[in-house]
DRENMAR-906854 format. One record per residue (C-alpha): x negated, y, z negated; residue number from 1; chain; residue in three letters. Coordinates in steps of 0.5 Angstrom, whole numbers, plus 500, padded with zeros to 3 digits. Each point is the difference from the previous one (the first is absolute). Layout:
% residues N
ATOM|X|Y|Z|vomi|nugu|guza
ATOM|X|Y|Z|NUM|A|Ala
...
***
This chain:
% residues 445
ATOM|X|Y|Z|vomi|nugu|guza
ATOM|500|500|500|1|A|Unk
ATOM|494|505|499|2|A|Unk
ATOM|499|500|508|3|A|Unk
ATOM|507|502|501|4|A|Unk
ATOM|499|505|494|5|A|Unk
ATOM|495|504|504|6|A|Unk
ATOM|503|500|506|7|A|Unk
ATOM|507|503|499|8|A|Unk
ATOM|497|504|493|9|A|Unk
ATOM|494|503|504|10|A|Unk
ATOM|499|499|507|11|A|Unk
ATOM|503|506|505|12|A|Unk
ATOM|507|502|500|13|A|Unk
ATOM|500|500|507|14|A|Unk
ATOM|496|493|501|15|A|Unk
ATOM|505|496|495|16|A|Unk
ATOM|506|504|504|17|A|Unk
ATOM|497|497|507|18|A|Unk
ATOM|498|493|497|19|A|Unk
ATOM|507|499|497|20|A|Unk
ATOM|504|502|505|21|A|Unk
ATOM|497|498|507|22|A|Unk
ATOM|501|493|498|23|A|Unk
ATOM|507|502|497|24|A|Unk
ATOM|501|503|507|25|A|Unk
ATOM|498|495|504|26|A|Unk
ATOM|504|495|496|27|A|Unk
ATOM|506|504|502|28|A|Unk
ATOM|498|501|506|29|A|Unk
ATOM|500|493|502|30|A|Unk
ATOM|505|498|495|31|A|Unk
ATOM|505|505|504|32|A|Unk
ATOM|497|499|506|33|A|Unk
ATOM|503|492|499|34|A|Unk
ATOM|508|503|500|35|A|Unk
ATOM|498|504|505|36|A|Unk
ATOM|499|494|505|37|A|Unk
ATOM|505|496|496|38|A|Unk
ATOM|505|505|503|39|A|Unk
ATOM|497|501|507|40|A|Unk
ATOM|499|493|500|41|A|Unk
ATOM|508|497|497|42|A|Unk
ATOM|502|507|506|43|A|Unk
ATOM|497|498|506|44|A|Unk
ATOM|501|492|500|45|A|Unk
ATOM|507|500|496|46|A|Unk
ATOM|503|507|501|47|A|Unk
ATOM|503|507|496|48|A|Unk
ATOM|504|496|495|49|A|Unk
ATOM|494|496|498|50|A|Unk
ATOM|497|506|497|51|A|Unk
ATOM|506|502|497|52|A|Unk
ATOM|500|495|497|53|A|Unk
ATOM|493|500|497|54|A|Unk
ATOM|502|507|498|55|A|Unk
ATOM|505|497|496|56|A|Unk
ATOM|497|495|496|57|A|Unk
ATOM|493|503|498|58|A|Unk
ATOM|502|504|495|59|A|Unk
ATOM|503|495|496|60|A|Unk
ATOM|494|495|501|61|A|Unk
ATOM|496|507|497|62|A|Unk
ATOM|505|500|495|63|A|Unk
ATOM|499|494|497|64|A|Unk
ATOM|493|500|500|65|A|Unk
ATOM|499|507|498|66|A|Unk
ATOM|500|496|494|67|A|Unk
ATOM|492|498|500|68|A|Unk
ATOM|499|508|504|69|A|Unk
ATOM|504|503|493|70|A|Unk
ATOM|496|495|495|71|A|Unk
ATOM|493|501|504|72|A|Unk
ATOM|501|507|500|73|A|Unk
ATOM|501|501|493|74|A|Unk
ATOM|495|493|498|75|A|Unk
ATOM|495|504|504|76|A|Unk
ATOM|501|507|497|77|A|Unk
ATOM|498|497|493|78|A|Unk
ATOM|495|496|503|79|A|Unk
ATOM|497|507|502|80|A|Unk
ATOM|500|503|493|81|A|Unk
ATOM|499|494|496|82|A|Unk
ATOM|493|499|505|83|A|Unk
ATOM|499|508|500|84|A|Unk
ATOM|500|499|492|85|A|Unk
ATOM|495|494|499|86|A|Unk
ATOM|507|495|498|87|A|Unk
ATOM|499|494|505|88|A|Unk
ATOM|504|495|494|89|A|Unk
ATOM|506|505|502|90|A|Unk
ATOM|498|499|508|91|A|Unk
ATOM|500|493|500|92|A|Unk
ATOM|506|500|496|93|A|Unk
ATOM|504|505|505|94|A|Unk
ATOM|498|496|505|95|A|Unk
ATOM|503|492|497|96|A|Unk
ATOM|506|504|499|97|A|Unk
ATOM|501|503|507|98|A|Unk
ATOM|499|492|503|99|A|Unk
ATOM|506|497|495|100|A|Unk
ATOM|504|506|501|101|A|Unk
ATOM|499|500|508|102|A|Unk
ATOM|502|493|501|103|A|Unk
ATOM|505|500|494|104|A|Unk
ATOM|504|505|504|105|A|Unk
ATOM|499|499|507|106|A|Unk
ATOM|502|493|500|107|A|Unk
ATOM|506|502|496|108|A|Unk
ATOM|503|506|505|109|A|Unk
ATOM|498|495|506|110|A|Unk
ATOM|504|494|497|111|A|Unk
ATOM|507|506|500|112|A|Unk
ATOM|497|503|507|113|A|Unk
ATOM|501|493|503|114|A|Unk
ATOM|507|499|496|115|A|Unk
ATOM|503|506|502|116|A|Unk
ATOM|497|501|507|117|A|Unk
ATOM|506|502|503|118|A|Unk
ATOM|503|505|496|119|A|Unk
ATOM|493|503|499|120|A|Unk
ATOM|499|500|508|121|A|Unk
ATOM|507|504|501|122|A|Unk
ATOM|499|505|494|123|A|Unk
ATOM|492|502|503|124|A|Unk
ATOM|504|500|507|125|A|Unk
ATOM|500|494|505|126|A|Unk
ATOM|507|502|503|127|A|Unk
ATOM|503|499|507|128|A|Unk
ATOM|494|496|503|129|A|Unk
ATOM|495|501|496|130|A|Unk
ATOM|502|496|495|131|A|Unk
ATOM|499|492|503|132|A|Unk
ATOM|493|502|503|133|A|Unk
ATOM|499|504|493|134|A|Unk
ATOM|502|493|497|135|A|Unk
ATOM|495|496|503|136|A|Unk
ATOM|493|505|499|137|A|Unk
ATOM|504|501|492|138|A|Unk
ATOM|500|492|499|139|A|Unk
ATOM|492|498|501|140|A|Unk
ATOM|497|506|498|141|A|Unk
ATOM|503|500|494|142|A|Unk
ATOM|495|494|499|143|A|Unk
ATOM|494|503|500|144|A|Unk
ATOM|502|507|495|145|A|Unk
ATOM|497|497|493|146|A|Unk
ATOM|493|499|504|147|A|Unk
ATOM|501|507|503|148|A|Unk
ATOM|502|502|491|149|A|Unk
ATOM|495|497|499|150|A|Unk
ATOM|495|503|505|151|A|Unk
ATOM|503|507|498|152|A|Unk
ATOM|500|499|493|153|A|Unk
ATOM|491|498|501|154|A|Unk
ATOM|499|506|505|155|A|Unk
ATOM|499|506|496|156|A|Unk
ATOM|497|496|494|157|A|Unk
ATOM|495|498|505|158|A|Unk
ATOM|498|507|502|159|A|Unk
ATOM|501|502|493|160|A|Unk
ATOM|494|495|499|161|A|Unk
ATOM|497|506|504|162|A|Unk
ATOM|499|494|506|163|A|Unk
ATOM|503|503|506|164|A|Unk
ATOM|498|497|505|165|A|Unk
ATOM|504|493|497|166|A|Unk
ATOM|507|504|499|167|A|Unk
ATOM|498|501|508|168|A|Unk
ATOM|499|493|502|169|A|Unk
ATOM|506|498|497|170|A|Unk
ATOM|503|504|505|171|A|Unk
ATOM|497|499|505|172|A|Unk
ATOM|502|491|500|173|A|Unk
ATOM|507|501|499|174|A|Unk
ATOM|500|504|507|175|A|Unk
ATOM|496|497|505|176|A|Unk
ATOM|503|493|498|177|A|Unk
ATOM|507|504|501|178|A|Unk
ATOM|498|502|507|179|A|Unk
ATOM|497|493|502|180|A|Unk
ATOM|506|496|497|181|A|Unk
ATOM|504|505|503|182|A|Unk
ATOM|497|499|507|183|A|Unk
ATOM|501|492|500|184|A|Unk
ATOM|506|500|496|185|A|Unk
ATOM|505|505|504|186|A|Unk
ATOM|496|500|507|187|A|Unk
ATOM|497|494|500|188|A|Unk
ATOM|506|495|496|189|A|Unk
ATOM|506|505|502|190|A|Unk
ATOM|502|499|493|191|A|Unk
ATOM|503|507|500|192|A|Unk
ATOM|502|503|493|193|A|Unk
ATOM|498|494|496|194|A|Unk
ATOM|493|500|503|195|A|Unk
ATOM|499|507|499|196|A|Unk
ATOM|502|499|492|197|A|Unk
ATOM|496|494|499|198|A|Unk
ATOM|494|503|503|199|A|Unk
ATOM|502|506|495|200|A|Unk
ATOM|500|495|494|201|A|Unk
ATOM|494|497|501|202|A|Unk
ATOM|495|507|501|203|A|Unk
ATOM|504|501|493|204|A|Unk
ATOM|498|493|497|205|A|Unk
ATOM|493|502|503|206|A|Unk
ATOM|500|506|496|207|A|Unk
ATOM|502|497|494|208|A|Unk
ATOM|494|495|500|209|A|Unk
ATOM|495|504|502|210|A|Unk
ATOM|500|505|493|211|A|Unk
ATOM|501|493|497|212|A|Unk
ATOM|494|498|503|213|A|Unk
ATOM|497|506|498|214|A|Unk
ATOM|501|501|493|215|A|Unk
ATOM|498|492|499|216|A|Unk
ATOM|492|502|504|217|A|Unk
ATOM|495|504|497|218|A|Unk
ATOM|502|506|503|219|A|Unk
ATOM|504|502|495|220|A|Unk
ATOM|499|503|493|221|A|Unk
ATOM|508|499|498|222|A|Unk
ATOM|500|492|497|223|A|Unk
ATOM|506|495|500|224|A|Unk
ATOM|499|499|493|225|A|Unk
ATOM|507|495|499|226|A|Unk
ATOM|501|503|493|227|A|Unk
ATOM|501|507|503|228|A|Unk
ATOM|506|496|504|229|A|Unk
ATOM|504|501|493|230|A|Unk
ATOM|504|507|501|231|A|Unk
ATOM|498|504|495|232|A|Unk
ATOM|506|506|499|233|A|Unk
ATOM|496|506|499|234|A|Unk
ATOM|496|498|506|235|A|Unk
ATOM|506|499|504|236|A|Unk
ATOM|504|506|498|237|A|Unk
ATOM|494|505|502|238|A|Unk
ATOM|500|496|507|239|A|Unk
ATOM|507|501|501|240|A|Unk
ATOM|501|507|498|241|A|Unk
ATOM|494|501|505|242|A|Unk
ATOM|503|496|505|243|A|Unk
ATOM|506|500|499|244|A|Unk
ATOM|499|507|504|245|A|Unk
ATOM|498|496|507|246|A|Unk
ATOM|506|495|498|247|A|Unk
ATOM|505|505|499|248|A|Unk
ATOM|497|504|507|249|A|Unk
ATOM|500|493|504|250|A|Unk
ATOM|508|500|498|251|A|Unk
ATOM|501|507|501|252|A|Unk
ATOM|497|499|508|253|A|Unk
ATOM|505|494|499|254|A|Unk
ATOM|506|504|499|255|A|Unk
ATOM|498|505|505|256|A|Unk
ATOM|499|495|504|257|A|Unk
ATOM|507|498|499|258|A|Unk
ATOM|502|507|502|259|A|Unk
ATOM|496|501|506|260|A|Unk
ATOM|502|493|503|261|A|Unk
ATOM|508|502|498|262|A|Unk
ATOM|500|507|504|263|A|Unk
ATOM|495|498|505|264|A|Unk
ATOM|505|494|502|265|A|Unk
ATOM|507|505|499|266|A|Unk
ATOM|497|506|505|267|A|Unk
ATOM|495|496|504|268|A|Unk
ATOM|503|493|500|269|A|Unk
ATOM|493|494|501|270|A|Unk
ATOM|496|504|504|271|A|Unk
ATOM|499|505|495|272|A|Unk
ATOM|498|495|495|273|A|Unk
ATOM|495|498|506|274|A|Unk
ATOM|497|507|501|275|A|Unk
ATOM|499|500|491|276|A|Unk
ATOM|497|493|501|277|A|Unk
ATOM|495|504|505|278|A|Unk
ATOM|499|506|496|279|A|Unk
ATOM|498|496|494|280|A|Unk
ATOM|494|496|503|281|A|Unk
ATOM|497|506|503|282|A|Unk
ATOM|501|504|493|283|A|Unk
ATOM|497|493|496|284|A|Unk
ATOM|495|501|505|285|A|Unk
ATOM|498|506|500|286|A|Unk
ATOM|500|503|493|287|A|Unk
ATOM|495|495|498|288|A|Unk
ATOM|494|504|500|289|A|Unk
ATOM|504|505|496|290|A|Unk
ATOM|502|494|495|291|A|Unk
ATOM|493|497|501|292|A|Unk
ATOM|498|506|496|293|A|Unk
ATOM|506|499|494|294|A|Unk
ATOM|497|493|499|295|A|Unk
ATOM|494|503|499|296|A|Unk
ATOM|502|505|496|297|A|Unk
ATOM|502|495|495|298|A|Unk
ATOM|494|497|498|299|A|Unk
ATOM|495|505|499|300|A|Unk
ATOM|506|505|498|301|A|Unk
ATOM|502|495|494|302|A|Unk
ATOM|493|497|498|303|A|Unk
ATOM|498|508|499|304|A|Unk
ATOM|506|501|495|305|A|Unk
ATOM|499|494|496|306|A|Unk
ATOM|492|503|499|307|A|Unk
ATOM|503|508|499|308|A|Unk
ATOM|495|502|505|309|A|Unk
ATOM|506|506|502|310|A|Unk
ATOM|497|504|505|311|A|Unk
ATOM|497|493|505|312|A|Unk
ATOM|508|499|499|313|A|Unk
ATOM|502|507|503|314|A|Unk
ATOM|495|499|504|315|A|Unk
ATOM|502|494|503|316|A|Unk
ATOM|508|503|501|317|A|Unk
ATOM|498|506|504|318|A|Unk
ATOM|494|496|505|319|A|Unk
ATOM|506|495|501|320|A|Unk
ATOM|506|505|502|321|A|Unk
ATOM|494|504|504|322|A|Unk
ATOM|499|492|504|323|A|Unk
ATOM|507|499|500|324|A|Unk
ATOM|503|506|502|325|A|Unk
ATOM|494|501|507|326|A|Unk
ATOM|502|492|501|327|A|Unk
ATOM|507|502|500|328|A|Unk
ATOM|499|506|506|329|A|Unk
ATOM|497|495|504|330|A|Unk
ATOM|505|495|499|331|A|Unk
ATOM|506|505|502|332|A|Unk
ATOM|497|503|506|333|A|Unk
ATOM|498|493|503|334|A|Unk
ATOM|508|499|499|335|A|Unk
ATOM|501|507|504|336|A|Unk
ATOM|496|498|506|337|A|Unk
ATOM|501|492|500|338|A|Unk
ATOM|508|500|498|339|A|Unk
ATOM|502|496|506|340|A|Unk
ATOM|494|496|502|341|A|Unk
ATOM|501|497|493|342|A|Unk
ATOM|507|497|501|343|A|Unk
ATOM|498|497|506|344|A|Unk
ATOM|496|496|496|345|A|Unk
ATOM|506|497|498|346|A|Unk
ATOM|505|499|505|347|A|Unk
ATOM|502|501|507|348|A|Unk
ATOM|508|501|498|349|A|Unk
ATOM|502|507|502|350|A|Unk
ATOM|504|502|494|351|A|Unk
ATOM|495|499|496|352|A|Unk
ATOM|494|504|504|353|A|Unk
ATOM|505|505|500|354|A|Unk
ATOM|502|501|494|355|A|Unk
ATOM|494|498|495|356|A|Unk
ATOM|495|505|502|357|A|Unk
ATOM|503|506|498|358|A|Unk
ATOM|503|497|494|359|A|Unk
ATOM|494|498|497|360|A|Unk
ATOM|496|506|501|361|A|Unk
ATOM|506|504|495|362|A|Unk
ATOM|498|494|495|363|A|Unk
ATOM|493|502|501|364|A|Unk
ATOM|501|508|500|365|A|Unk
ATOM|497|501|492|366|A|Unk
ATOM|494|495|501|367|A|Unk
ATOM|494|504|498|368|A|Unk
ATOM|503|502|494|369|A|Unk
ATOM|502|493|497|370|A|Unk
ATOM|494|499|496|371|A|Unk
ATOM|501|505|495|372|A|Unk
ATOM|507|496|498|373|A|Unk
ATOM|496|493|500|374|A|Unk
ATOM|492|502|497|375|A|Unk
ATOM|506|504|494|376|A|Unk
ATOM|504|493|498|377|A|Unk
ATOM|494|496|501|378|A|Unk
ATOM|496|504|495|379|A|Unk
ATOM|505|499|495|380|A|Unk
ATOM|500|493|501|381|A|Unk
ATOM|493|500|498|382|A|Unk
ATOM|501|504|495|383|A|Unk
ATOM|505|495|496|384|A|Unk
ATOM|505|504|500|385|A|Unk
ATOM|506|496|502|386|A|Unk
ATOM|506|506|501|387|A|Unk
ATOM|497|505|504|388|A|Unk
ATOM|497|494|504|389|A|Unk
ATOM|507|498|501|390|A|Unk
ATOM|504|507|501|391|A|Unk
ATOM|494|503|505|392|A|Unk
ATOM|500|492|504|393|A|Unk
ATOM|509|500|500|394|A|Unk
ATOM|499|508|503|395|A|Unk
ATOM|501|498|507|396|A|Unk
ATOM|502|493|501|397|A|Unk
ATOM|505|501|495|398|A|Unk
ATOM|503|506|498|399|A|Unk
ATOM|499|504|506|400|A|Unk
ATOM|500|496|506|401|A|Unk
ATOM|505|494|498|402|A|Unk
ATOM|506|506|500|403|A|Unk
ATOM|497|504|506|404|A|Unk
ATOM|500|494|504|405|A|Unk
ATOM|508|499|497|406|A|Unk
ATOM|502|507|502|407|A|Unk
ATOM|497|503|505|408|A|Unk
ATOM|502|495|505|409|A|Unk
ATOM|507|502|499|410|A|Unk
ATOM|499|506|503|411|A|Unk
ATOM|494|499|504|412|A|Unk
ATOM|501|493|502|413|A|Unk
ATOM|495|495|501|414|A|Unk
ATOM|495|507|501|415|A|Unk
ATOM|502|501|493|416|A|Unk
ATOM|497|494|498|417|A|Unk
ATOM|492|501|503|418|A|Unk
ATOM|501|508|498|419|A|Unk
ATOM|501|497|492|420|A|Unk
ATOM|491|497|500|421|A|Unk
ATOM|497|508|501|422|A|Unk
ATOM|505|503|495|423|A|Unk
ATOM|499|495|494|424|A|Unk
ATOM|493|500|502|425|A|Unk
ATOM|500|507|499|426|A|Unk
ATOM|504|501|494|427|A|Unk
ATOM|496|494|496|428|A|Unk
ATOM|494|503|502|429|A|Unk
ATOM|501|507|496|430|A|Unk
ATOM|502|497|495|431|A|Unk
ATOM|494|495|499|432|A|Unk
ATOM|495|506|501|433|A|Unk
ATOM|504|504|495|434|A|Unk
ATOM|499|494|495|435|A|Unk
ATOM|492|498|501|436|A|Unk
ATOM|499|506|499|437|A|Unk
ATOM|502|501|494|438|A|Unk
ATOM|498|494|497|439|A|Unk
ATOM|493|502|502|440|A|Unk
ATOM|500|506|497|441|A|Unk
ATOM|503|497|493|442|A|Unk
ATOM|496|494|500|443|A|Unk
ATOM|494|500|505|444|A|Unk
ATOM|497|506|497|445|A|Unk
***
């Protein structure tokens, strides 16, 4: 531990950012990139609905394991302290009460999610023809969720280790065996839906084997100590109050995700659906650098609270908008120019070519600014501090976005739903800035 102590309490702020989040970046790149041909692949050899279908069903396999991302989020927050104040004992416990947690839960809410896949379906969307394509993805992906909990729940532990470049590889396998398995089982075998969530599932069951793999090696400085298994309840509330920020979010995009799929389908019909399914990806694809950067953020941010070095914390705040925010232009003005050549990418179908482009440039007006919403809730996450974690995370998803893109659809139809992204995108972001800089002022002096 004395190593990682010296990097992320010593070495430049600057070189710890670059180190962290060009590993993360480069994971959610490939990680996005992954959906990205799920998509193009499931458009041009099954057809538009597929890709609805796809849309529909995702959120609720994030869902379910959003359970891992929540409990290796908060496990991984205490892990940074506890390593930042010298407390290994507490570390290693930490990390015991994330794998019990993880596949205690996991297996609970897939067991409920294949009992009640039909009601399930309906409520997140699969209406009209969406539904028996959406059923078949639904019930082989479903498989493979604990796996991807589990991958989820060992992801930002590894990083919390200060071992970036793992947490990368282990988003790396899931989507090269994704495009493979998908080129040999919806090209090659013709198996359609089915192939595509079987190949899905299995990328998953690679993810999940490949963190185990590593926690079992000598690469890594957390132990599987089998009587850290035994939850310990100071322990699990502190992971629960931490992440129970990134769970109840995950249930916040769940709910919008209701509410989008709900106007989408009522003022646009499939199609409209199809345009989001689209929209998605690219956003997923293209905002990995900026939250490249936010994973980043985390590690070096939470290691240097738990020491109480303030001023490396400030530092590491201000370098991260200032990364985030010169990646965010880029991002956008690459959207401006090349708006239709992506869609192209995806589908020849005319509907979609000329519908998408315009909409996902209104989803992407704000992007330059967005790190300022993101480096601001992920700081209190790594500062412990669960509400404000949780109310500055909810800002856009849940409380201006969900409403947004139930009213305004009313009155400006389905345009009215892509107009909802840059106004809670905007709202959010005044606040955050607002709070974060009145906590570093208060607390960060």
């Amino acid at each position: 531990m004395n190593k990682l102590a010296n990097n992320l309490g010593t070495q430049k702020i600057s070189t710890l950012l670059i180190k962290q989040a060009v590993p993360a970046t480069i994971g959610i790149l490939v990680m996005s990139l992954n959906m990205i041909v799920d998509t193009i692949f499931v458009g041009q050899w099954i057809g538009v609905l597929a890709i609805a279908a796809i849309t529909v069903v995702l959120p609720i396999v994030f869902l379910i394991s959003s359970i891992g991302m929540g409990i290796g989020i908060g496990g991984s927050s205490i892990i940074s302290r506890a390593l930042g104040a010298n407390d290994a004992k507490k570390a290693f416990l930490t990390f015991g009460n994330q794998i019990s947690l993880t596949v205690i839960l996991a297996l609970l809410f897939v067991i409920l999610g294949s009992m009640y896949s039909a009601p399930i379906l309906n409520l997140f969307g699969a209406k009209g023809a969406i539904l028996p394509i959406a059923a078949e993805y639904y019930g082989v992906i479903i498989y493979g969720v604990p796996f991807l909990a589990f991958a989820m729940m060992g992801n930002p532990t590894i990083r919390a280790e200060g071992k970036p470049k793992f947490a990368m590889y282990a988003m790396m396998v899931p989507a090269v065996l994704n495009i493979a398995l998908d080129v040999l089982f919806i090209k090659v075998f013709d198996w359609g839906m089915w192939g595509a969530g079987l190949a899905t599932s299995l990328s998953y069951a690679s993810c999940g084997m490949y963190i185990l793999y590593f926690f079992l090696s000598s690469k890594s400085e957390l132990q599987i100590i089998p009587k850290n298994f035994k939850l310990d309840f100071p322990i699990l509330k502190e992971i629960g109050k931490l992440g129970g920020v990134t769970i109840v979010r995950q249930g916040a995009i769940s709910i919008l995700m209701i509410v989008l799929n709900y106007s989408l389908y009522k003022y646009g019909g499939e199609i409209s659906i199809a345009v989001y399914g689209i929209i998605n990806r690219v956003m997923m694809f293209a905002l990995s650098p900026v939250l490249g950067v936010t994973q980043g953020f985390l590690p070096v941010a939470g290691f240097n609270i738990g020491a109480h070095q303030n001023e490396r914390v400030k530092e590491t705040i201000k370098k991260s908008i200032y990364f985030g925010s010169i990646l965010g232009t880029v991002i956008f003005i690459a959207i401006v120019i090349f708006k239709e050549e992506i869609i192209w990418i995806f589908t020849n179908d005319a509907t979609l070519l000329a519908q998408t482009p315009d909409a996902m440039l209104i989803a992407f007006l704000v992007t330059p600014i967005v790190t300022l919403q993101l480096i601001g809730s992920a700081y209190f996450q790594a500062a412990g501090k669960a509400l404000p974690a949780l109310i500055l995370t909810l800002l856009k998803q849940g409380i201006f976005l969900i409403p947004l893109a139930y009213i305004l659809p009313i009155y400006y139809g389905v345009d009215g739903v892509w107009w909802s992204f840059p106004i809670a995108d905007t709202l959010a972001t005044i606040i955050t800035v607002f709070v974060l800089k009145r906590e570093v002022h208060k607390n960060l002096k």
